[in-house]
N, C-alpha and C positions, 0 to 999 in steps of 0.2 A: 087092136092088140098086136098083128102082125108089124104093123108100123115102128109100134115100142119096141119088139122083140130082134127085127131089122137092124133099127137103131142101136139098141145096147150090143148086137151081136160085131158092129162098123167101128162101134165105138169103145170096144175090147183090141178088136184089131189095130185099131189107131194107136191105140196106146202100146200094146206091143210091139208096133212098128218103130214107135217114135222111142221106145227100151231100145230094139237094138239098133238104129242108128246111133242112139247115145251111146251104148257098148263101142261099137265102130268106131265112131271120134273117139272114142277114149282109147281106144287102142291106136290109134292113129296118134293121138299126142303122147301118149308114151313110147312112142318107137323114134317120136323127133328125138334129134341127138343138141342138146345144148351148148355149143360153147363160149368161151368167155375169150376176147380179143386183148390180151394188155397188151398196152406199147403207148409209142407217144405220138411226135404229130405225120409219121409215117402210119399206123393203124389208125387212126382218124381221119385222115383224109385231106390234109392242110392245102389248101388252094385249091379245090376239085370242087363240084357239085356236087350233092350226094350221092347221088346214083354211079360217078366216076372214084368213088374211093374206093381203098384194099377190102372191107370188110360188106360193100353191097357187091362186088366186080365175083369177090371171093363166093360168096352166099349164090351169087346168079352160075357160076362155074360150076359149084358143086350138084344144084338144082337140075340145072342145064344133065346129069349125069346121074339122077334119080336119087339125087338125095336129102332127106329132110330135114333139114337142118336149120337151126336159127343161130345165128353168129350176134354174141352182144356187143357192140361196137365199144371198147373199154381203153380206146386211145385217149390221151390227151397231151392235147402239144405241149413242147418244151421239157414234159416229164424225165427225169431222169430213173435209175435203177431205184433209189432212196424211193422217190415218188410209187413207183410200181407197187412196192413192198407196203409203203405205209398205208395204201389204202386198197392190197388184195384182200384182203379178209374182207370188208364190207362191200366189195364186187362181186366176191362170190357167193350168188344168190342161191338157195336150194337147188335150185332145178341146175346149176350147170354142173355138166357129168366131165368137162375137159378143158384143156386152156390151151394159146397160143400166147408165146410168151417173146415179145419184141423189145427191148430196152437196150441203149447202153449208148444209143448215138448220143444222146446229149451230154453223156458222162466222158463221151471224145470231146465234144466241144468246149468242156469246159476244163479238159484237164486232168480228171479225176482220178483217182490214187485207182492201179485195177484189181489190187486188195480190197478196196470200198464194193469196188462194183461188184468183184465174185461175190462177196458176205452178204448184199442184195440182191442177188439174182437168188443164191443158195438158198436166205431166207423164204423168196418167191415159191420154191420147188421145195421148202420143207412142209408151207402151208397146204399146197398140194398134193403132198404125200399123205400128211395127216388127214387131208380130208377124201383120201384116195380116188385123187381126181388124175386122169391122164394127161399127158402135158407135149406139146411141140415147143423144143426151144429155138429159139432161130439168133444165130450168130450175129457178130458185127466182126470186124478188121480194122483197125486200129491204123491210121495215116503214117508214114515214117518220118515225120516229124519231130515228131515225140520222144524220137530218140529208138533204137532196137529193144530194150531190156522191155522199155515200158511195153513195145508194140508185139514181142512174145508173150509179158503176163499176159496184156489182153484179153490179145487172139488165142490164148488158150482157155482161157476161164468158163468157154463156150461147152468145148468139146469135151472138156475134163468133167465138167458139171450133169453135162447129159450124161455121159457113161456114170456118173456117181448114181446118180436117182434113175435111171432106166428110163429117160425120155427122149421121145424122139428129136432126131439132130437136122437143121438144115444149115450149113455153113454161113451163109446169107439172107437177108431180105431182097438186094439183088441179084441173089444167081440167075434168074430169069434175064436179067440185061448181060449180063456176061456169059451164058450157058453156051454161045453160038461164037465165041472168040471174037466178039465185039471189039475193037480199039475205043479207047476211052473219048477218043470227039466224037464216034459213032453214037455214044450216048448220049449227046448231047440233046439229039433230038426223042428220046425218054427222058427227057426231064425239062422239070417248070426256069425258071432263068435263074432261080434263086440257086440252080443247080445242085442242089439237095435235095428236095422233095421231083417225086414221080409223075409226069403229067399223065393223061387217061389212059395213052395209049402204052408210057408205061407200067404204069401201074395192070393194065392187063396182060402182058406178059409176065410181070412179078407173080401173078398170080398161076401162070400156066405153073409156074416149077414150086410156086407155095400148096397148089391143087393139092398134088397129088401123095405132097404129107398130110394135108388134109384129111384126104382119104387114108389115110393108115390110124389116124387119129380116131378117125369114125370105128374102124374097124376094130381096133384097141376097147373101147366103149362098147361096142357090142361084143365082143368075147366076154 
C-alpha cells in the first residue's frame, strides 16, 4: 500500500513539474521577439553560405548580447520594391510583431521611376501600420548617373517615408563599410568580385551598424 501511495504521491509531483516547466517555455517563447527580414539578394545572403549571410550574422549579433530573437530570413534575390509589396502580406505570418525593410537596389538597377518606388515602399509601411507592426526602414542612395533630379527623389523617398509612419531610419545597408571613412577601393575587400553583394567579412561589419537599430527595434516591441 505504501508503495502505491509513494507512487501516486512521485507521480502528482511529476506532473506538476512537468505544468511548470511547460509554463516556463511558454513564457520563454512569448518573450521571443519575431521579426520578419524583407529585402532582396542583400537580406538573403547571395553567394555566402548560410551561416555568412545578413540575417544568421545578424540573429548570432543580437544572441551574442542576450537577446531572443528569431529573424525570418524574407530575402529574395533580384526582388525589387514591386516584389517587396506584392508578397508582404502573405510573409507576414501571426507571430511577427516587427519588420526590417531593405529594397530598392534593384529598382537602381533597373532604372525605375522613384515615384514607383516611394508608392511600394509606402504601400510596404501601410500594411505595417494596419497590422501595427514596428518597422526599421533602411535606405539606399541612388548612383549619379542617373542624372541629380532622379538621385534626390530617390535618396529622399527613405527619409521622408520613415518620418511619415514613425519608423525607424538607417541611411544605409552599408553604413557599416563606410562608418570609419573608408575610401571606396578600401571596400573593395568587403565585397564579393561581382562588387555588389557583401563578402562574410563584410557582411559582418554591416551588421555591427545594422545591430544596434536592431536593438531599438526589439525595444519598440517590447514597450
Amino acid at each position: 500500500m505504501l508503495r502505491w501511495i509513494t507512487y501516486g504521491l512521485s507521480g502528482g509531483l511529476s506532473k506538476a513539474l512537468a505544468g511548470m516547466l511547460m509554463l516556463f517555455a511558454t513564457g520563454a517563447a512569448a518573450d521571443r521577439v519575431h521579426i520578419l527580414a524583407l529585402g532582396d539578394s542583400l537580406t538573403q545572403g547571395y553567394g555566402l553560405i548560410e551561416e555568412e549571410g545578413f540575417v544568421p550574422q545578424l540573429r548570432a549579433w543580437l544572441t551574442a548580447r542576450g537577446h531572443d530573437v528569431r529573424i525570418v530570413n524574407g530575402g529574395v534575390s533580384g526582388d525589387t520594391t514591386a516584389g517587396g509589396l506584392a508578397r508582404v502580406e502573405w510573409s507576414l505570418t501571426p507571430e511577427i510583431q516587427a519588420m526590417i525593410v531593405t529594397l530598392g537596389g534593384n529598382d537602381l538597377l533597373r532604372g525605375i521611376d522613384p515615384a514607383v518606388s516611394r508608392d511600394n515602399v509606402e504601400g510596404i509601411l501601410k500594411v505595417a501600420e494596419a497590422r501595427g507592426l514596428e518597422v526599421l526602414l533602411i535606405g539606399m542612395q541612388a548612383p549619379g548617373n542617373y542624372g541629380p533630379e532622379y538621385k534626390a527623389a530617390f535618396d529622399a523617398l527613405y527619409p521622408d517615408l520613415a518620418q511619415t509612419y514613425g519608423t525607424l531610419y538607417l541611411e544605409s545597408f552599408f553604413a557599416g563599410l563606410t562608418q570609419d571613412g573608408a575610401a571606396p577601393a578600401d571596400l573593395r575587400a568587403f565585397m564579393q568580385a561581382d562588387g555588389i553583394h557583401p563578402n562574410a567579412q563584410g557582411v559582418s561589419r554591416i551588421v555591427g551598424a545594422v545591430g544596434p537599430m536592431v536593438e531599438a527595434l526589439i525595444e519598440r516591441v517590447a514597450d
